[in-house]
C-alpha positions as CSV (number, residue, x, y, z in Angstrom):
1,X,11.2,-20.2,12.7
2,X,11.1,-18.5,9.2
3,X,8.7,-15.8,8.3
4,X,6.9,-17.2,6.1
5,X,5.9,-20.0,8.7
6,X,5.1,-17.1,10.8
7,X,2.9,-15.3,8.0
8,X,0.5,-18.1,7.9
9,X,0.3,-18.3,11.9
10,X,-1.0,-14.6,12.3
11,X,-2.3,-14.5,8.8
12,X,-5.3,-12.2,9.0
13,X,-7.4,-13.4,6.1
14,X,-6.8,-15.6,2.6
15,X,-7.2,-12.9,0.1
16,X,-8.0,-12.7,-3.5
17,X,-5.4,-10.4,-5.5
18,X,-6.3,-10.2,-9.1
19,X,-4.2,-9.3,-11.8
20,X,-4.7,-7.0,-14.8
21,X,-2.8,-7.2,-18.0
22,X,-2.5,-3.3,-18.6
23,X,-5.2,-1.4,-21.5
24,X,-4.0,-1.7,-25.0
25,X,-5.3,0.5,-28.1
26,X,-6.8,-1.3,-31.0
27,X,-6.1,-0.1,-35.1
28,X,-8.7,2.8,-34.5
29,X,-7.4,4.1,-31.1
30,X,-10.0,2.9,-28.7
31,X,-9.1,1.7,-25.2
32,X,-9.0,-2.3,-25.2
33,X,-9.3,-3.1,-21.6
34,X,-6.8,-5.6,-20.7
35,X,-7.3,-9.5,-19.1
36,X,-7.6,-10.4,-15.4
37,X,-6.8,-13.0,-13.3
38,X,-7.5,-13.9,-9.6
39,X,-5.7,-16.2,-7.4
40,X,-6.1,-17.1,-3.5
41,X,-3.5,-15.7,-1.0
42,X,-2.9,-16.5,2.4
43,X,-1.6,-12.8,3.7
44,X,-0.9,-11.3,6.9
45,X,-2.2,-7.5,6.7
46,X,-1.1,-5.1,9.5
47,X,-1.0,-1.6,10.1
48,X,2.0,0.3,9.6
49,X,5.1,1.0,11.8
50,X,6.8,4.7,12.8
51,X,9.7,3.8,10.0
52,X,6.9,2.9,7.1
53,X,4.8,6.2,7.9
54,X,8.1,7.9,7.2
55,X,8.5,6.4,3.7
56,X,5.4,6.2,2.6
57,X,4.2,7.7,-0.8
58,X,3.0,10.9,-1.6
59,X,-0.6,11.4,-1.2
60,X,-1.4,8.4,1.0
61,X,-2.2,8.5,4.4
62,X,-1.9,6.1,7.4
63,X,-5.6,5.8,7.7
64,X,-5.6,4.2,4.0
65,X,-2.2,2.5,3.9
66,X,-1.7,-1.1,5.2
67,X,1.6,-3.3,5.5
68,X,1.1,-7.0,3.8
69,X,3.1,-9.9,4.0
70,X,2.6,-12.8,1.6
71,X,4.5,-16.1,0.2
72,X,3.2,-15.2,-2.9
73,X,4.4,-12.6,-5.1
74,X,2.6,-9.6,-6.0
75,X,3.3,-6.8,-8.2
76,X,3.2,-3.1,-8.7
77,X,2.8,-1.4,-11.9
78,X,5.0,-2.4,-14.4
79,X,4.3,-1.4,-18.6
80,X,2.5,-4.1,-19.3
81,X,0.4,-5.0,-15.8
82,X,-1.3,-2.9,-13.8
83,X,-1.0,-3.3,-10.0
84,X,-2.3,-6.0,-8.9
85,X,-5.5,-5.3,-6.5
86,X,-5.9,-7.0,-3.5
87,X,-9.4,-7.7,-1.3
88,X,-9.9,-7.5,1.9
89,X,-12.3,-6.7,4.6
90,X,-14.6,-5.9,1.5
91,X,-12.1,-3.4,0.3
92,X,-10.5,-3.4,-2.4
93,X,-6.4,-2.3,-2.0
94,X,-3.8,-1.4,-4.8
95,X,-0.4,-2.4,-4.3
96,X,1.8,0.7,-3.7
97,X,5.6,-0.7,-3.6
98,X,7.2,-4.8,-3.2
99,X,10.4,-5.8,-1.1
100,X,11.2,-9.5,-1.7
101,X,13.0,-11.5,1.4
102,X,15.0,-14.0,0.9
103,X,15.4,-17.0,3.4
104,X,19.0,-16.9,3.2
105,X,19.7,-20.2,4.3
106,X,16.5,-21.8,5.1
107,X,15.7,-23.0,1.4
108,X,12.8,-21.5,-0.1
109,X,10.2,-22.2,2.2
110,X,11.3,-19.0,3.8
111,X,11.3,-16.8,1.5
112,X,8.3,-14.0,1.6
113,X,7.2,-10.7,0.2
114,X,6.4,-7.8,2.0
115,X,4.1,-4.6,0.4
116,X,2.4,-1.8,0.9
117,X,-1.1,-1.5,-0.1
118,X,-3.6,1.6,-0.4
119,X,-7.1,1.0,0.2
120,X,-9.0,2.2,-3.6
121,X,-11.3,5.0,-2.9
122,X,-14.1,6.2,-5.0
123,X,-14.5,10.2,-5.2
């Protein structure tokens, strides 16, 4: 069985990830705030392993950190998007880093994406 047939199986939730095109600055030097759009994804979100607490990023913690695993691709901050925010349990998450799988083999129906996400939090 592919992953990806086993992502929608223990999928914990379709989630909305919206996508920002990052700020620009107009003739006068004010921030223009960039264009967003949202689209549904069926995503399994889990906590995170021994090996993934090891590698993750400074100044996350476990508490805040999920694994996710998608068909769909989502991104991390490139020069011209931000990262792409994802929602869920009424959260909102940022995605921290994106490793692409391939199905080698299977076709393309088997090919998924696996990322880390950190839960936004508001000082």
């Amino acid at each position: 069985m592919a992953l990806s047939s086993v992502i929608v199986s223990f999928a914990t939730d379709t989630s909305v990830v919206r996508r920002t095109v990052a700020s620009t600055y107009d003739s006068k030097g004010r921030v223009v705030a960039g264009g967003t759009s949202a689209i549904n994804v069926v995503a399994s979100i889990q906590p995170l392993t021994g090996m993934d607490l090891q590698v993750l990023p400074e100044g996350h913690h476990a508490a805040n950190v999920r694994k996710m695993y998608t068909k769909v691709a989502v991104f991390t901050r490139t020069p011209t998007n931000d990262p792409d925010k994802v929602s869920f349990n009424g959260e909102d998450w940022e995605v921290l880093n994106v490793m692409s799988w391939e199905a080698f083999g299977l076709g393309s129906g088997g090919d998924h994406f696996e990322s880390m996400i950190a839960r936004i939090t508001t000082p």
